[in-house]
C-alpha positions in Angstrom: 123.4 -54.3 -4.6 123.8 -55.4 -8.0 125.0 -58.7 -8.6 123.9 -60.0 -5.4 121.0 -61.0 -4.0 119.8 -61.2 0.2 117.6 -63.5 2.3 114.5 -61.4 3.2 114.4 -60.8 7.0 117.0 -62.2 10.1 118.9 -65.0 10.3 119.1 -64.5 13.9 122.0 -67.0 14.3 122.6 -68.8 17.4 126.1 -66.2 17.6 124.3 -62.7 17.1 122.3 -60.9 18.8 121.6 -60.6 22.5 121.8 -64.1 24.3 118.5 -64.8 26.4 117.6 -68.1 27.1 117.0 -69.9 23.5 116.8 -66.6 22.2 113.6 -66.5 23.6 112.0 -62.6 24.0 113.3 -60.4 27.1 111.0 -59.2 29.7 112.0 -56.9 32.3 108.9 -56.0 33.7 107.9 -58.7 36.0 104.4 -57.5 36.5 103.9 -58.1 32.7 104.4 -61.7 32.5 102.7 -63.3 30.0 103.9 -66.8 29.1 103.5 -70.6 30.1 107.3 -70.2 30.8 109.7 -67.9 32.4 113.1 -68.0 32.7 114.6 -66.1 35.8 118.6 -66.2 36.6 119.9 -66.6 40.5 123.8 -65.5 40.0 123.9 -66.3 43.5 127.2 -68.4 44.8 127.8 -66.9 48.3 126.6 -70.2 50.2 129.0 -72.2 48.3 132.0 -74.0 51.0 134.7 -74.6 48.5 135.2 -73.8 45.0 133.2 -70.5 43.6 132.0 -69.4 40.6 128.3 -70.4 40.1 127.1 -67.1 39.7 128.3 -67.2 36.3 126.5 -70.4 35.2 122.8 -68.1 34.7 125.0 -66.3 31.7 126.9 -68.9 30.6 123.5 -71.2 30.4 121.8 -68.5 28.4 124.9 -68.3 26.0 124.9 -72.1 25.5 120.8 -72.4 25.0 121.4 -70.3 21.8 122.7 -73.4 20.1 119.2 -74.2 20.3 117.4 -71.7 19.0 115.2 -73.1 16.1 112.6 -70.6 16.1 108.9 -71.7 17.0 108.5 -74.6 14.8 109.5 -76.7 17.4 111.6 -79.5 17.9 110.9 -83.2 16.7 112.0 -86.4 18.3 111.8 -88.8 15.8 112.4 -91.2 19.0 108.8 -90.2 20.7 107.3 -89.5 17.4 106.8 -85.6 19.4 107.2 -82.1 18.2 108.6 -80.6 21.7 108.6 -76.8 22.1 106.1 -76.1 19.5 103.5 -74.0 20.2 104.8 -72.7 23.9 105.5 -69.1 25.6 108.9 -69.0 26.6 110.4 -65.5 28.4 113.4 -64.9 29.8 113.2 -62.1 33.0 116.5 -61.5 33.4 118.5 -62.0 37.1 116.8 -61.2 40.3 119.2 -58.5 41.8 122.2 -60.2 44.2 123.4 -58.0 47.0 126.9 -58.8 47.9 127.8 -60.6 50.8 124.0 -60.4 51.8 122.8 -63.8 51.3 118.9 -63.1 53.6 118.5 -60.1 51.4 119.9 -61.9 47.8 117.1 -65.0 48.8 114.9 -62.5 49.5 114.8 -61.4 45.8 114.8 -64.2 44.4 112.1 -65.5 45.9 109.9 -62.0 44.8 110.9 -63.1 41.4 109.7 -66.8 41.4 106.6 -65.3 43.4 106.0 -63.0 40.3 106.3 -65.8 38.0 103.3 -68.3 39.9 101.0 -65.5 40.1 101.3 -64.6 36.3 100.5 -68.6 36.1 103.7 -69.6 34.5 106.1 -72.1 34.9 109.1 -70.8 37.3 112.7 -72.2 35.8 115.2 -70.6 37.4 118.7 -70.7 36.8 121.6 -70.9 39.6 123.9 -69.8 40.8 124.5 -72.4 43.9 122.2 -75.1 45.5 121.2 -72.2 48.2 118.7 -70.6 45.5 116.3 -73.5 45.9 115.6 -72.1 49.4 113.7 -68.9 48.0 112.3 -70.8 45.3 110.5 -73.3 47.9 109.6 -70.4 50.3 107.7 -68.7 47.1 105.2 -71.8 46.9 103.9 -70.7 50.8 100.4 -70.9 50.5 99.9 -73.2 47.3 99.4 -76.5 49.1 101.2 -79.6 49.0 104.6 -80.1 47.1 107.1 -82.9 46.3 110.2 -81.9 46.0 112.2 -84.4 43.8 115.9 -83.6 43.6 119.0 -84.9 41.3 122.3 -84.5 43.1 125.3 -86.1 43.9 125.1 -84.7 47.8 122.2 -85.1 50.3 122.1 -81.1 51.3 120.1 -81.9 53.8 122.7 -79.9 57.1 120.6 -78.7 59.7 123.5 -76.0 60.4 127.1 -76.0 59.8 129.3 -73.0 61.5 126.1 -71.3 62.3 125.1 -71.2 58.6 121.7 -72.6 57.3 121.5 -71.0 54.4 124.2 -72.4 52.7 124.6 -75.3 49.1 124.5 -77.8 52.2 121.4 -77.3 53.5 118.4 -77.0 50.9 116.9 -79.8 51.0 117.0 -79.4 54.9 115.2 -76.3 54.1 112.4 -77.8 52.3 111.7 -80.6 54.8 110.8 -78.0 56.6 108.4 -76.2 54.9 104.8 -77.3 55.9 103.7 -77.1 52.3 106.6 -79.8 50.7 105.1 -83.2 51.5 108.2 -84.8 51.1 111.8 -85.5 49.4 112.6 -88.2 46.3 116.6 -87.8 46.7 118.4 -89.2 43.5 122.2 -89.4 42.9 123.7 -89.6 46.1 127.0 -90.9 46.7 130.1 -91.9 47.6 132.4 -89.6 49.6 130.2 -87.0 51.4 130.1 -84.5 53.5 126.9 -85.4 55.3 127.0 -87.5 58.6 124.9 -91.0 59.2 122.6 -88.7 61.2 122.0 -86.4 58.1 120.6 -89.9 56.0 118.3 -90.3 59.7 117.4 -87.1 59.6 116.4 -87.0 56.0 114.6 -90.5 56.2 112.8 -89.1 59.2 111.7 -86.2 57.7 109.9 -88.2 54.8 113.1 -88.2 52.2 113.2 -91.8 49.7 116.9 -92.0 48.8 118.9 -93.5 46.4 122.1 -93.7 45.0 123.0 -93.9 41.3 124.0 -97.5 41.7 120.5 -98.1 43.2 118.5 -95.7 40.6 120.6 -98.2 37.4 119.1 -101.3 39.1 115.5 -100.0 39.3 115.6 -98.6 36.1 114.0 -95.2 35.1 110.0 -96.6 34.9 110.4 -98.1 38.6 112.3 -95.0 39.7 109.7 -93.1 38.7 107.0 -95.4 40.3 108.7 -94.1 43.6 107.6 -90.4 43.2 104.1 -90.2 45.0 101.2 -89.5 42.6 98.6 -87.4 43.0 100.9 -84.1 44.2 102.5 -81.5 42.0 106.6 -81.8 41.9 109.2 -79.4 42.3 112.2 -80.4 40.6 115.9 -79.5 41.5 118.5 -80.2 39.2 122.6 -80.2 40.5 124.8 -80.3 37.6 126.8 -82.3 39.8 124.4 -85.2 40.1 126.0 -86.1 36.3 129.1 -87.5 35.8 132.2 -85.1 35.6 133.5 -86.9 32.2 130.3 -84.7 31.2 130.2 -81.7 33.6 133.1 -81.1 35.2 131.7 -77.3 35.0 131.0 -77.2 38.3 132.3 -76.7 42.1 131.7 -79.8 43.8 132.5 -82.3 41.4 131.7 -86.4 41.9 132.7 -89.1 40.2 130.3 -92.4 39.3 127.5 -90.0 38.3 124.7 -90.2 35.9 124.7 -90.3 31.9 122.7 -87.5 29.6 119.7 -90.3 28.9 119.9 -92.0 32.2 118.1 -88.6 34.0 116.4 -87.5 31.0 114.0 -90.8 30.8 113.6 -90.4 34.7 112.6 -86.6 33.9 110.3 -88.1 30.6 108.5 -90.2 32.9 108.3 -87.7 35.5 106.8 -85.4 33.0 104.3 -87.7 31.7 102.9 -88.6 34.6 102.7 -85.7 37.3 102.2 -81.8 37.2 105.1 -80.0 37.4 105.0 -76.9 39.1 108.3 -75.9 38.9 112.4 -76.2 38.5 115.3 -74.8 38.9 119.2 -76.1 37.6 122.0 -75.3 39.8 126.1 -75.1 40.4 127.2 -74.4 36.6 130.9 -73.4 36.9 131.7 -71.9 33.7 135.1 -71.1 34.6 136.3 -75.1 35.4 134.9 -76.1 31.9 136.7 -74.8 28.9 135.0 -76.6 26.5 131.5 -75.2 27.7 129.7 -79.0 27.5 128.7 -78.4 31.3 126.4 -75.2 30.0 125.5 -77.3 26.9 124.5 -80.3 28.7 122.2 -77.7 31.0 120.6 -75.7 28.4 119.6 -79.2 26.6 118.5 -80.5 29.4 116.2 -77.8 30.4 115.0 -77.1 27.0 114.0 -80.6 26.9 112.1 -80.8 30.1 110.6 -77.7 29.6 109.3 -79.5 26.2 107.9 -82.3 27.8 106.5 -80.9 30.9 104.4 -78.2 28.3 103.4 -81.1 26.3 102.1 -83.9 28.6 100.5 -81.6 30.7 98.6 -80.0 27.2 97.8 -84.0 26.9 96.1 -84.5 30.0 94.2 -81.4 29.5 95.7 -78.9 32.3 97.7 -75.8 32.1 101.6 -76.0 32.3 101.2 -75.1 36.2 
């Protein structure tokens, strides 16, 4: 038009367009993965035992990530001297399918979808929904040797069974113990008021779980935390929003106060990243709905984007694939 003149091409602004995780491409056919990332949603929150609404924190994740979107240039942090993200296949596969009020069959698909993401040799990050969804994602590494499972979290999860439910936010990490292929637990966070017994800690400790509070975690410091995870064994790592502070993410359903700070976990997940293979992740219990300001799904989506970063480029350092 005359008198005016246009940028060539898209913006693509964080705002427009469809809102996949960092605006990264959408792939729907899960036999076609090709990527060192993907991206899979678990709107699950059926195994939650008091407030609801984690199956909206997949979306609401997605929606926040597109704040950062900067294209494929990458991201520099003049702090490490390290362009993050640069360089690195990133797909987003949409939700596995949730069946309501069926929680075995809801698992079920989940776990297909993490299993399609291994066997296309990407890394799984999946996106809850409630503390339950780590159960498929664990059962999906049957058969891939030894795992450590290291988990942030304001609550042990580790209930045997609770009103005849094992299945449930409670009992993950329970769940994995289990499992003969997770060689053990590194439990982070825990505190105060909880609903677990003395004879859950036993259990736990029994069952080959370190764990430590966020008092215990500030006097160690993130380099001796870190010193704690075994080497030598790829990590899974689990991620409850609630294992941070509520004065930054109230969004969620199980709120605790005396939590962890933004740069207190990401220096334990830096030095996680630098020094272990890390074979996959999920992020659980987003609340949209008890956060109006959104900073719960903003803290997450940073937070993944930046381990996702650093995972892709330590592991590029030491010469292996993301997995």
């Amino acid at each position: 038009m005359a008198g005016h003149s246009y940028e060539t091409g898209r913006l693509d602004l964080p705002f427009v367009g469809i809102a996949t995780f960092g605006k990264r491409p959408y792939q729907p056919d899960w036999s076609r993965i090709d990527a060192d990332v993907a991206i899979l949603g678990a709107p699950f929150d059926f195994g939650t035992q008091w407030r609801a609404g984690a199956r909206f924190g997949p979306r609401s994740i997605r929606d926040a990530s597109t704040l950062f979107s900067f294209g494929h240039a990458g991201a520099y942090d003049h702090e490490d001297d390290i362009t993050y993200l640069d360089d690195i296949r990133i797909v987003d596969l949409g939700d596995a399918d949730i069946v309501h009020t069926d929680t075995i069959k809801s698992h079920t698909n989940i776990e297909y979808g993490v299993r399609c993401i291994l066997e296309a040799g990407a890394l799984p990050v999946v996106l809850g929904g409630d503390h339950s969804v780590n159960i498929p994602c664990i059962a999906a590494f049957e058969g891939r040797g030894p795992l450590h499972v290291v988990q942030i979290d304001a609550h042990l999860d580790f209930v045997d069974e609770r009103h005849g439910v094992r299945f449930g936010h409670g009992s993950p990490m329970r769940r994995a113990a289990e499992r003969s292929w997770v060689s053990g637990l590194t439990q982070i966070g825990i505190r105060n008021v909880s609903s677990t017994a003395k004879d859950g800690y036993e259990a736990a400790r029994a069952m080959g779980s370190d764990i430590l509070s966020v008092r215990r975690a500030r006097k160690l410091g993130a380099e001796a935390m870190v010193a704690r995870v075994p080497v030598g064994v790829p990590l899974y790592i689990t991620i409850d929003i609630d294992g941070f502070d509520p004065s930054i993410a109230p969004g969620t359903g199980t709120p605790s106060h005396g939590g962890f700070l933004y740069y207190e976990v990401l220096e334990l997940l830096d030095g996680l990243a630098r020094g272990h293979n890390i074979e996959g992740i999920d992020l659980v219990e987003v609340a949209p709905d008890y956060d109006h300001t959104g900073t719960t799904s903003i803290l997450a989506a940073q937070l993944l984007l930046n381990l996702i970063g650093r995972v892709h480029y330590h592991a590029r350092r030491r010469g292996n694939e993301v997995l």
